[in-house]
C-alpha positions as CSV (number, residue, x, y, z in Angstrom):
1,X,129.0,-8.4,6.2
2,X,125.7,-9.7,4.9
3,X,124.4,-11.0,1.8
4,X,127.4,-12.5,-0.7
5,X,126.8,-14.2,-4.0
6,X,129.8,-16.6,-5.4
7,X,130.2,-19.2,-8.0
8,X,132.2,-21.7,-9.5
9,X,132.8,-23.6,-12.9
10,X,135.1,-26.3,-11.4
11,X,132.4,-29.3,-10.7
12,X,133.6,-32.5,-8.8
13,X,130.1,-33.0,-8.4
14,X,127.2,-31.9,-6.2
15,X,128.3,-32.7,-2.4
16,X,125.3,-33.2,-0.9
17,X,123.1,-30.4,-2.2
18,X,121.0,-33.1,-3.4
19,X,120.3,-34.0,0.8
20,X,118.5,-30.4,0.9
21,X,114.8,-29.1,-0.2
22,X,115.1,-28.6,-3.9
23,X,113.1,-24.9,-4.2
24,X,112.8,-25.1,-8.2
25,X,113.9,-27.6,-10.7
26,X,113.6,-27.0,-15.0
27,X,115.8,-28.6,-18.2
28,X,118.1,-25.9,-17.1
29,X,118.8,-25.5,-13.7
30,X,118.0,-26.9,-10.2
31,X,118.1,-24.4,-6.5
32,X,118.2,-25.9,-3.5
33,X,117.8,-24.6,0.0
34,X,120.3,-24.7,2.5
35,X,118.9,-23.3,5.5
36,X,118.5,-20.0,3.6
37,X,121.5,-20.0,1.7
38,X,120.4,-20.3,-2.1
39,X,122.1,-22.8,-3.8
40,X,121.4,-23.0,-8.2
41,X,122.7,-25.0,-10.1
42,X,123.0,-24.5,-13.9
43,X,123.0,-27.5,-16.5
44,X,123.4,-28.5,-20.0
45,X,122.1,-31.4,-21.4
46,X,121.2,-32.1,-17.7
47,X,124.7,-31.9,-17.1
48,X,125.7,-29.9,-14.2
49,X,128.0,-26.8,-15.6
50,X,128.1,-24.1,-12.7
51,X,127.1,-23.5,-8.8
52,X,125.6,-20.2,-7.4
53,X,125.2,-19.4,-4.0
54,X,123.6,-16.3,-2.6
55,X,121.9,-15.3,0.9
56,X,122.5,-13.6,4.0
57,X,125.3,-15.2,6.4
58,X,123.8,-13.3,9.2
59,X,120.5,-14.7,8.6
60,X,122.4,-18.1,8.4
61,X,124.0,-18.1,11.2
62,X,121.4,-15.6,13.5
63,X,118.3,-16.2,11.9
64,X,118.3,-12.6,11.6
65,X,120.3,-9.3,10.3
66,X,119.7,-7.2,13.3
67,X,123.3,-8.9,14.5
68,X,125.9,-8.4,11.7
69,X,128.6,-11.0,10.4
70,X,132.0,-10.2,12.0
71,X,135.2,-11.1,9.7
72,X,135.6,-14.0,11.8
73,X,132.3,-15.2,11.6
74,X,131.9,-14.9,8.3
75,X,135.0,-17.3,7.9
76,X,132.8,-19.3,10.4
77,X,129.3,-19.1,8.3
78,X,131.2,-20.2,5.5
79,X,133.0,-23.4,6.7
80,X,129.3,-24.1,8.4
81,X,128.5,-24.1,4.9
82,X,131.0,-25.9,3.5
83,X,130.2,-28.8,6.0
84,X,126.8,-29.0,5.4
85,X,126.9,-28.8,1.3
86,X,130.5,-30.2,1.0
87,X,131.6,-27.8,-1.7
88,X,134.4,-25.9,-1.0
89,X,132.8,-23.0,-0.9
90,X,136.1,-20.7,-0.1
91,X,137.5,-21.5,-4.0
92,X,134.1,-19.8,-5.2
93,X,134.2,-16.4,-7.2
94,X,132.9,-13.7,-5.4
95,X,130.5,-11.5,-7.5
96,X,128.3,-10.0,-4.8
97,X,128.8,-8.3,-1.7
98,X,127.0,-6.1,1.4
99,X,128.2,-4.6,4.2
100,X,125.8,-3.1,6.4
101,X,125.1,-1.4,9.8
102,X,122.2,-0.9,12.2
103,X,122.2,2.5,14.1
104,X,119.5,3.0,17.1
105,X,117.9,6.0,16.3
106,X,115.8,8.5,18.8
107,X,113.3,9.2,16.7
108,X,111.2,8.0,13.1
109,X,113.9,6.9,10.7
110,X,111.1,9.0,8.3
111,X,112.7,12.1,10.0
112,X,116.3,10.6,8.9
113,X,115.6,9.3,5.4
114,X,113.8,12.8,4.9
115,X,117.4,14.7,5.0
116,X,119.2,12.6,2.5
117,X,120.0,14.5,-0.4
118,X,122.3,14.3,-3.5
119,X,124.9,11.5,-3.6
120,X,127.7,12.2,-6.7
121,X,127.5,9.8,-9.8
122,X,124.2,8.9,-8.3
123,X,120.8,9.0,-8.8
124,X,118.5,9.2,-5.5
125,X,115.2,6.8,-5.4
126,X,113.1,7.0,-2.3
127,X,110.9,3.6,-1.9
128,X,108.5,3.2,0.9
129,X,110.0,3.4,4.0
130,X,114.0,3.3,2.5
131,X,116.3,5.7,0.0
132,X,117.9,3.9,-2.3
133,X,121.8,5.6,-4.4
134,X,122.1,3.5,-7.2
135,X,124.8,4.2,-10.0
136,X,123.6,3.9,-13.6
137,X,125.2,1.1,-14.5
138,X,124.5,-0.9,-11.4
139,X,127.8,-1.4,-10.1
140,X,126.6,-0.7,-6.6
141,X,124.1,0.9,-4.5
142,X,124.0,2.6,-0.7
143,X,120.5,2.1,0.7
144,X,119.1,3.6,4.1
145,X,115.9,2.0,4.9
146,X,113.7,1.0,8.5
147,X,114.5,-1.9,9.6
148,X,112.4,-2.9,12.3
149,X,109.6,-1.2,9.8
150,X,110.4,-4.0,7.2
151,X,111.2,-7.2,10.1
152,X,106.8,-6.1,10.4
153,X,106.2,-6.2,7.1
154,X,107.4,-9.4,6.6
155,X,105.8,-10.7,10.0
156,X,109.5,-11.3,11.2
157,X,108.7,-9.7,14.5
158,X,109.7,-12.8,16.4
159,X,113.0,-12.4,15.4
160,X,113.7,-8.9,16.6
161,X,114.7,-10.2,20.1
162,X,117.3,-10.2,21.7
163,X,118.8,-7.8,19.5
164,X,116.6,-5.2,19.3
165,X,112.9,-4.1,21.0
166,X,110.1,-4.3,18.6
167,X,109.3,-0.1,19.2
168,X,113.2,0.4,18.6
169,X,114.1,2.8,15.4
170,X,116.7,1.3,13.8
171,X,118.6,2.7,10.7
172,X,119.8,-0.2,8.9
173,X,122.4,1.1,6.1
174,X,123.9,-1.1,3.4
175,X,126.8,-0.7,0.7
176,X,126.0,-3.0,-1.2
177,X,128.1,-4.3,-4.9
178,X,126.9,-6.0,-7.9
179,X,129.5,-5.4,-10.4
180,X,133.0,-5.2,-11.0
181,X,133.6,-6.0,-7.5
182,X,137.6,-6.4,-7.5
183,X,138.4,-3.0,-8.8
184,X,135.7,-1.3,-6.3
185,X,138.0,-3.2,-3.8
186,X,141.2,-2.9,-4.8
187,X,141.3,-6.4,-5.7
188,X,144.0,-7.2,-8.3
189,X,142.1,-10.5,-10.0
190,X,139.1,-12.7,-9.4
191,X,137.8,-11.8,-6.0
192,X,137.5,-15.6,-4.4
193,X,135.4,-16.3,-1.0
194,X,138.6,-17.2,0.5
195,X,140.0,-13.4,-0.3
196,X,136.5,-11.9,0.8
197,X,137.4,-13.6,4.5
198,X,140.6,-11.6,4.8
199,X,141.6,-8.4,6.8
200,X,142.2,-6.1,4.0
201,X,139.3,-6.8,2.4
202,X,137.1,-7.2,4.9
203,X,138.7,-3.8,6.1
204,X,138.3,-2.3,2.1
205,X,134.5,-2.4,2.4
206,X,134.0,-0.9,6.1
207,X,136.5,2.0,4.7
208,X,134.1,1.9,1.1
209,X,130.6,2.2,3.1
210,X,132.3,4.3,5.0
211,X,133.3,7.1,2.2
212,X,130.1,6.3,0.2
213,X,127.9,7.8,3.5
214,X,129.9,10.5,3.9
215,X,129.2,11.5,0.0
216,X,125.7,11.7,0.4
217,X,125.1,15.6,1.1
218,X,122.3,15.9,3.8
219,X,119.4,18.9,4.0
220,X,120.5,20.4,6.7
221,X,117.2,22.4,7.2
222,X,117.4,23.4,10.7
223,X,114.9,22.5,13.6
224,X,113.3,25.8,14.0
225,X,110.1,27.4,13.6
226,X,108.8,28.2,10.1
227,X,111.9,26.6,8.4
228,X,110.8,24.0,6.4
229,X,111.3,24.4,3.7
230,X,114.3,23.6,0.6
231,X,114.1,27.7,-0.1
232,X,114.4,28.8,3.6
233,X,116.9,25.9,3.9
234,X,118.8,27.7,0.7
235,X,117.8,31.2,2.6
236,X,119.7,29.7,6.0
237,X,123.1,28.6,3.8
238,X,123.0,32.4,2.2
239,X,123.0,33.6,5.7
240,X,125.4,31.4,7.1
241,X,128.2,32.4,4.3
242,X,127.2,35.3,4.4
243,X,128.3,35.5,8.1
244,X,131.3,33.4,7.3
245,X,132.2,36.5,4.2
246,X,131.6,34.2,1.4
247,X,128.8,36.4,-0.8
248,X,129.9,34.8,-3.7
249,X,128.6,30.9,-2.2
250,X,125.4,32.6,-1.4
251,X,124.8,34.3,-4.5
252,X,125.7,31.3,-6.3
253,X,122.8,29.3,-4.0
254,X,120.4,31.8,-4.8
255,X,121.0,32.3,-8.5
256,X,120.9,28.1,-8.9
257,X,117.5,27.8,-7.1
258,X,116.5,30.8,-9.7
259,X,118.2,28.3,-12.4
260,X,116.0,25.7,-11.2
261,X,113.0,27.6,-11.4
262,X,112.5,27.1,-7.5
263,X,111.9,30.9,-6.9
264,X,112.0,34.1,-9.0
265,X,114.7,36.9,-9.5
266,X,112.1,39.2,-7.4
267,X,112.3,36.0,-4.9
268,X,115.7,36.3,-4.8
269,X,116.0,40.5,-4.3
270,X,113.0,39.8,-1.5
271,X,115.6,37.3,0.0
272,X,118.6,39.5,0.0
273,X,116.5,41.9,1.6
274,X,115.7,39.4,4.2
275,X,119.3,38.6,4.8
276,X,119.8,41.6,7.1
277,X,116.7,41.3,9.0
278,X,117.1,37.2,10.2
279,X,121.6,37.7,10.2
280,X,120.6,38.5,13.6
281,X,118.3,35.4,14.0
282,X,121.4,32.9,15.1
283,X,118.7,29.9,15.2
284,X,118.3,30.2,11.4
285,X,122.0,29.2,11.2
286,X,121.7,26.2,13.1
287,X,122.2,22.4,11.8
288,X,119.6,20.1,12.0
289,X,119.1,18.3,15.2
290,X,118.9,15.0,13.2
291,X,121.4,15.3,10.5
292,X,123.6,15.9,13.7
293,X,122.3,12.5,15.9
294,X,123.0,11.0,12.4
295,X,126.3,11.8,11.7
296,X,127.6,11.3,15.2
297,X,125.7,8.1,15.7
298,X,127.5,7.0,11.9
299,X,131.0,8.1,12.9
300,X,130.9,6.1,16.4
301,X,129.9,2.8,15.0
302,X,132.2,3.1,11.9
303,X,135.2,4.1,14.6
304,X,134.2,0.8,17.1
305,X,133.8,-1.3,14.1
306,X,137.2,-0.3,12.2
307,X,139.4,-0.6,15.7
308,X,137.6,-3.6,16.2
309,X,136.2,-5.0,13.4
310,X,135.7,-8.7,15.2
311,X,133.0,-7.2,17.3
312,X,129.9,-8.5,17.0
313,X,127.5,-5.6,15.9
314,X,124.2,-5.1,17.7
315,X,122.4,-2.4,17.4
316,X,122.6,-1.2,20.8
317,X,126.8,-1.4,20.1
318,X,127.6,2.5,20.4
Protein backbone atom coordinates (compact mmCIF):
# COMPACT_ATOMS: atom_id res chain seq x y z
CA UNK A 1 0.00 0.00 0.00
CA UNK A 2 1.03 3.57 -0.61
CA UNK A 3 -0.57 6.68 -1.28
CA UNK A 4 -4.54 6.75 0.00
CA UNK A 5 -6.82 9.73 -0.18
CA UNK A 6 -10.14 9.70 2.25
CA UNK A 7 -12.55 12.16 3.51
CA UNK A 8 -15.26 12.88 5.71
CA UNK A 9 -18.45 15.28 6.02
CA UNK A 10 -19.10 14.42 9.74
CA UNK A 11 -17.13 17.46 11.58
CA UNK A 12 -16.81 17.36 15.51
CA UNK A 13 -14.24 19.83 14.94
CA UNK A 14 -10.60 20.06 13.90
CA UNK A 15 -8.60 17.77 16.56
CA UNK A 16 -5.53 19.25 16.57
CA UNK A 17 -4.74 20.00 12.87
CA UNK A 18 -4.59 23.41 13.97
CA UNK A 19 -1.10 22.26 16.20
CA UNK A 20 0.52 21.49 12.65
CA UNK A 21 2.25 23.84 9.83
CA UNK A 22 -0.62 25.26 7.91
CA UNK A 23 0.88 24.78 4.04
CA UNK A 24 -2.00 27.13 2.34
CA UNK A 25 -4.81 28.97 3.79
CA UNK A 26 -7.78 31.05 1.39
CA UNK A 27 -11.75 32.12 2.17
CA UNK A 28 -12.18 28.57 1.16
CA UNK A 29 -10.06 26.13 2.43
CA UNK A 30 -7.06 25.62 4.84
CA UNK A 31 -4.07 22.37 4.35
CA UNK A 32 -2.13 21.53 6.88
CA UNK A 33 1.00 19.34 7.16
CA UNK A 34 1.16 16.42 9.09
CA UNK A 35 4.49 15.09 8.66
CA UNK A 36 3.71 14.56 5.07
CA UNK A 37 0.30 13.46 5.25
CA UNK A 38 -1.87 16.37 3.54
CA UNK A 39 -4.52 17.42 5.53
CA UNK A 40 -7.34 20.26 3.58
CA UNK A 41 -9.83 21.38 4.90
CA UNK A 42 -12.79 22.91 3.04
CA UNK A 43 -15.12 25.83 4.38
CA UNK A 44 -18.11 27.81 3.91
CA UNK A 45 -18.62 31.04 5.36
CA UNK A 46 -15.30 30.07 7.18
CA UNK A 47 -17.08 27.33 8.46
CA UNK A 48 -15.40 24.12 8.36
CA UNK A 49 -17.65 21.63 5.88
CA UNK A 50 -15.25 18.62 4.97
CA UNK A 51 -11.63 16.99 5.73
CA UNK A 52 -9.24 15.51 3.03
CA UNK A 53 -6.36 13.64 3.62
CA UNK A 54 -3.91 12.31 1.12
CA UNK A 55 -0.05 11.15 1.07
CA UNK A 56 2.05 8.23 1.20
CA UNK A 57 1.84 5.91 4.54
CA UNK A 58 5.10 4.52 3.57
CA UNK A 59 6.68 7.82 3.39
CA UNK A 60 4.91 8.42 6.81
CA UNK A 61 5.99 5.91 8.56
CA UNK A 62 9.66 5.16 6.49
CA UNK A 63 10.42 8.41 5.19
CA UNK A 64 10.61 6.67 2.08
CA UNK A 65 8.69 4.23 -0.50
CA UNK A 66 11.49 1.92 -1.25
CA UNK A 67 9.90 -0.18 1.95
CA UNK A 68 6.14 -0.72 1.24
CA UNK A 69 3.08 -0.54 3.84
CA UNK A 70 2.18 -4.04 4.96
CA UNK A 71 -1.71 -4.58 5.87
CA UNK A 72 -0.73 -4.39 9.41
CA UNK A 73 1.15 -1.35 9.09
CA UNK A 74 -1.06 0.40 7.38
CA UNK A 75 -3.64 -0.19 10.26
CA UNK A 76 -0.52 1.13 12.24
CA UNK A 77 0.20 4.43 9.98
CA UNK A 78 -3.23 5.13 10.33
CA UNK A 79 -3.81 5.04 14.19
CA UNK A 80 -0.24 6.97 14.24
CA UNK A 81 -2.27 9.31 12.45
CA UNK A 82 -5.20 9.31 14.32
CA UNK A 83 -3.07 10.15 17.46
CA UNK A 84 -1.40 12.81 16.16
CA UNK A 85 -4.48 14.78 14.36
CA UNK A 86 -7.21 13.21 16.65
CA UNK A 87 -9.71 12.62 13.87
CA UNK A 88 -10.77 9.40 13.55
CA UNK A 89 -9.35 8.77 10.62
CA UNK A 90 -10.72 4.96 10.10
CA UNK A 91 -14.62 6.42 9.66
CA UNK A 92 -13.16 8.46 6.57
CA UNK A 93 -14.35 7.56 2.85
CA UNK A 94 -11.81 6.10 0.90
CA UNK A 95 -11.58 7.64 -2.68
CA UNK A 96 -7.94 6.93 -3.53
CA UNK A 97 -5.81 4.06 -3.44
CA UNK A 98 -2.05 2.52 -4.56
CA UNK A 99 -0.58 -0.55 -4.30
CA UNK A 100 2.79 -0.76 -5.45
CA UNK A 101 5.93 -3.00 -5.64
CA UNK A 102 9.73 -2.56 -6.10
CA UNK A 103 11.49 -5.29 -8.17
CA UNK A 104 15.53 -5.36 -8.27
CA UNK A 105 16.37 -5.38 -11.64
CA UNK A 106 19.81 -6.68 -13.44
CA UNK A 107 19.99 -4.25 -15.80
CA UNK A 108 18.50 -0.37 -17.01
CA UNK A 109 14.84 -0.33 -16.21
CA UNK A 110 15.04 1.63 -19.90
CA UNK A 111 15.63 -1.94 -21.24
CA UNK A 112 12.38 -3.00 -19.17
CA UNK A 113 10.01 -0.12 -19.82
CA UNK A 114 11.17 -0.48 -23.58
CA UNK A 115 9.13 -3.99 -23.84
CA UNK A 116 5.84 -2.73 -22.56
CA UNK A 117 3.33 -2.84 -25.10
CA UNK A 118 -0.51 -2.73 -25.42
CA UNK A 119 -2.57 -2.85 -22.21
CA UNK A 120 -6.63 -3.62 -23.16
CA UNK A 121 -9.13 -0.58 -22.54
CA UNK A 122 -5.84 1.38 -22.25
CA UNK A 123 -4.02 3.91 -23.70
CA UNK A 124 -0.05 3.55 -23.31
CA UNK A 125 1.93 7.05 -22.39
CA UNK A 126 5.64 6.82 -22.03
CA UNK A 127 7.03 9.84 -19.67
CA UNK A 128 10.61 10.24 -19.07
CA UNK A 129 11.97 7.58 -17.40
CA UNK A 130 8.22 5.71 -16.50
CA UNK A 131 5.13 4.15 -18.81
CA UNK A 132 2.22 5.23 -17.74
CA UNK A 133 -1.73 2.73 -18.64
CA UNK A 134 -4.29 5.10 -18.04
CA UNK A 135 -8.04 4.38 -18.87
CA UNK A 136 -10.02 7.15 -20.55
CA UNK A 137 -12.00 8.05 -17.96
CA UNK A 138 -9.51 7.98 -15.23
CA UNK A 139 -10.68 5.42 -13.11
CA UNK A 140 -7.21 4.07 -12.67
CA UNK A 141 -3.83 3.76 -14.00
CA UNK A 142 -0.72 0.99 -13.84
CA UNK A 143 2.56 2.87 -14.03
CA UNK A 144 6.16 1.34 -14.37
CA UNK A 145 8.71 3.89 -13.73
CA UNK A 146 12.70 4.04 -12.21
CA UNK A 147 12.65 4.48 -9.03
CA UNK A 148 16.00 5.09 -7.76
CA UNK A 149 16.11 7.29 -11.19
CA UNK A 150 13.37 9.61 -9.70
CA UNK A 151 14.66 9.29 -5.56
CA UNK A 152 17.95 11.50 -7.83
CA UNK A 153 15.76 13.66 -9.37
CA UNK A 154 14.37 14.84 -6.41
CA UNK A 155 17.73 14.84 -4.51
CA UNK A 156 16.22 12.07 -2.23
CA UNK A 157 19.35 10.00 -2.42
CA UNK A 158 19.83 10.10 1.36
CA UNK A 159 16.86 8.16 1.72
CA UNK A 160 17.72 5.20 -0.53
CA UNK A 161 19.51 3.43 2.46
CA UNK A 162 19.10 0.86 3.99
CA UNK A 163 16.66 -0.27 1.60
CA UNK A 164 18.25 -0.14 -1.47
CA UNK A 165 22.04 0.95 -2.91
CA UNK A 166 22.09 4.19 -4.73
CA UNK A 167 23.48 2.09 -8.26
CA UNK A 168 20.51 -0.43 -7.63
CA UNK A 169 17.84 -0.70 -10.71
CA UNK A 170 14.77 -0.79 -9.20
CA UNK A 171 11.36 -1.30 -10.99
CA UNK A 172 8.92 0.32 -8.91
CA UNK A 173 5.19 -0.65 -10.33
CA UNK A 174 1.98 0.91 -9.00
CA UNK A 175 -1.89 0.09 -9.54
CA UNK A 176 -3.05 2.88 -8.69
CA UNK A 177 -7.26 4.06 -8.39
CA UNK A 178 -8.90 7.32 -8.65
CA UNK A 179 -12.49 6.50 -9.35
CA UNK A 180 -15.22 4.37 -8.49
CA UNK A 181 -13.08 2.62 -6.14
CA UNK A 182 -15.69 0.18 -4.46
CA UNK A 183 -16.86 -1.55 -7.57
CA UNK A 184 -13.04 -1.91 -8.86
CA UNK A 185 -12.79 -3.76 -5.49
CA UNK A 186 -15.66 -5.54 -5.07
CA UNK A 187 -16.77 -3.34 -2.40
CA UNK A 188 -20.54 -3.36 -1.90
CA UNK A 189 -20.99 0.57 -0.50
CA UNK A 190 -18.76 3.48 0.50
CA UNK A 191 -15.22 2.10 0.81
CA UNK A 192 -14.29 3.52 4.53
CA UNK A 193 -10.39 3.56 5.85
CA UNK A 194 -11.49 1.09 8.30
CA UNK A 195 -12.56 -1.43 5.32
CA UNK A 196 -9.32 -0.44 3.24
CA UNK A 197 -7.33 -2.12 6.54
CA UNK A 198 -8.99 -5.42 6.15
CA UNK A 199 -7.77 -8.88 4.61
CA UNK A 200 -10.09 -9.02 1.71
CA UNK A 201 -9.45 -5.89 0.68
CA UNK A 202 -6.12 -5.48 1.22
CA UNK A 203 -5.94 -9.00 -0.56
CA UNK A 204 -8.53 -7.50 -3.61
CA UNK A 205 -5.77 -5.00 -4.71
CA UNK A 206 -2.54 -7.41 -4.59
CA UNK A 207 -4.92 -9.92 -6.74
CA UNK A 208 -6.12 -6.36 -8.98
CA UNK A 209 -2.27 -5.20 -9.66
CA UNK A 210 -1.71 -8.45 -10.02
CA UNK A 211 -4.25 -9.15 -13.15
CA UNK A 212 -3.68 -5.53 -14.47
CA UNK A 213 0.39 -6.55 -15.08
CA UNK A 214 -0.36 -9.54 -16.51
CA UNK A 215 -2.64 -7.61 -19.20
CA UNK A 216 -0.09 -5.55 -20.41
CA UNK A 217 1.24 -7.64 -23.64
CA UNK A 218 5.13 -7.27 -23.70
CA UNK A 219 7.52 -6.97 -27.12
CA UNK A 220 8.95 -9.95 -26.89
CA UNK A 221 11.74 -9.04 -29.48
CA UNK A 222 14.32 -11.56 -28.81
CA UNK A 223 18.01 -10.79 -27.70
CA UNK A 224 19.68 -11.71 -30.80
CA UNK A 225 21.68 -10.19 -33.48
CA UNK A 226 20.04 -7.99 -36.07
CA UNK A 227 16.56 -8.34 -34.32
CA UNK A 228 15.45 -5.17 -33.34
CA UNK A 229 13.17 -4.36 -34.63
CA UNK A 230 8.80 -4.40 -34.27
CA UNK A 231 8.83 -6.10 -38.06
CA UNK A 232 11.54 -8.73 -37.30
CA UNK A 233 9.83 -9.02 -33.88
CA UNK A 234 6.37 -9.61 -36.09
CA UNK A 235 8.82 -11.83 -38.60
CA UNK A 236 10.00 -14.02 -35.28
CA UNK A 237 5.99 -14.61 -34.10
CA UNK A 238 5.25 -15.79 -37.95
CA UNK A 239 7.99 -18.16 -37.55
CA UNK A 240 7.27 -19.32 -34.21
CA UNK A 241 3.43 -20.33 -35.26
CA UNK A 242 4.48 -21.22 -38.06
CA UNK A 243 6.52 -24.00 -36.19
CA UNK A 244 3.75 -24.46 -33.82
CA UNK A 245 1.11 -25.15 -37.40
CA UNK A 246 -0.78 -22.05 -36.83
CA UNK A 247 -0.33 -20.23 -40.56
CA UNK A 248 -3.40 -18.65 -40.05
CA UNK A 249 -1.89 -16.47 -36.62
CA UNK A 250 1.00 -15.61 -38.80
CA UNK A 251 -0.77 -14.56 -41.76
CA UNK A 252 -3.01 -12.58 -39.73
CA UNK A 253 0.34 -10.78 -38.07
CA UNK A 254 1.59 -10.06 -41.31
CA UNK A 255 -1.53 -8.86 -43.04
CA UNK A 256 -2.20 -6.36 -39.73
CA UNK A 257 1.35 -4.83 -39.97
CA UNK A 258 0.36 -4.45 -43.91
CA UNK A 259 -3.03 -2.87 -42.32
CA UNK A 260 -0.94 -0.51 -40.40
CA UNK A 261 1.09 0.53 -43.17
CA UNK A 262 4.25 -0.88 -41.23
CA UNK A 263 5.49 -2.80 -44.35
CA UNK A 264 4.18 -3.52 -47.90
CA UNK A 265 2.37 -6.57 -49.53
CA UNK A 266 5.88 -7.09 -51.50
CA UNK A 267 7.33 -6.87 -47.70
CA UNK A 268 5.12 -9.32 -46.68
CA UNK A 269 5.78 -12.03 -49.93
CA UNK A 270 9.78 -11.11 -49.18
CA UNK A 271 8.93 -12.21 -45.54
CA UNK A 272 7.18 -15.46 -46.37
CA UNK A 273 10.04 -16.07 -48.43
CA UNK A 274 12.27 -15.58 -45.58
CA UNK A 275 10.28 -17.89 -43.36
CA UNK A 276 12.02 -21.04 -44.77
CA UNK A 277 15.40 -19.69 -44.77
CA UNK A 278 15.60 -18.45 -40.66
CA UNK A 279 12.67 -21.75 -39.59
CA UNK A 280 16.04 -23.21 -39.11
CA UNK A 281 17.50 -20.20 -37.20
CA UNK A 282 16.03 -21.53 -33.58
CA UNK A 283 17.54 -18.14 -31.94
CA UNK A 284 14.96 -16.12 -33.90
CA UNK A 285 12.28 -17.99 -31.87
CA UNK A 286 13.60 -17.07 -28.64
CA UNK A 287 11.90 -14.79 -25.76
CA UNK A 288 13.48 -11.93 -24.72
CA UNK A 289 16.06 -12.24 -22.06
CA UNK A 290 14.36 -9.32 -20.14
CA UNK A 291 10.63 -9.81 -20.71
CA UNK A 292 11.70 -13.24 -19.08
CA UNK A 293 13.80 -11.66 -15.78
CA UNK A 294 10.58 -9.51 -15.77
CA UNK A 295 8.00 -11.84 -15.59
CA UNK A 296 9.74 -14.20 -13.18
CA UNK A 297 11.02 -11.45 -10.96
CA UNK A 298 6.90 -10.18 -11.01
CA UNK A 299 5.49 -13.60 -10.31
CA UNK A 300 7.93 -14.33 -7.23
CA UNK A 301 7.18 -11.10 -5.43
CA UNK A 302 3.36 -11.25 -6.13
CA UNK A 303 3.52 -15.14 -4.79
CA UNK A 304 5.74 -14.03 -1.36
CA UNK A 305 3.52 -11.11 -0.95
CA UNK A 306 0.03 -12.97 -1.47
CA UNK A 307 1.19 -16.07 1.05
CA UNK A 308 2.35 -13.56 3.19
CA UNK A 309 1.04 -10.36 2.66
CA UNK A 310 2.28 -8.98 6.39
CA UNK A 311 5.83 -9.03 5.02
CA UNK A 312 7.44 -6.14 4.89
CA UNK A 313 8.56 -5.55 1.21
CA UNK A 314 12.06 -4.46 0.40
CA UNK A 315 13.34 -4.53 -2.61
CA UNK A 316 15.92 -7.07 -2.11
CA UNK A 317 12.58 -9.43 -0.82
CA UNK A 318 12.74 -12.17 -3.60
Amino acid sequence: MDTIKAYTYYLEGLGKLENFEKTFSSEYRDTYNVKGIYFTVSKKDNVPISIYFEGSLPKFLYGTNLRRSTRLTLTDSIMKLQLLTGLNLMEFIVVRADMAINILMKYGIKSYLDKLGYMPRHYREPVKNSVYFKTGTKVNELVFYDKILEMKEKEETHKISPYARIDDKILRIEYRIFKKISKELGFNGKLRVRELCSEAIYEKLLSNLQKKYHKVQKKEIPDVDGVTSYQEWVMCNAIENVMNKNKEVAMKQLDDLIAKEIITKNQKKYFLAELNKKLTNSNLTKKSSFVIELNKKFNEKMDTLISDPHKNDFAYAI
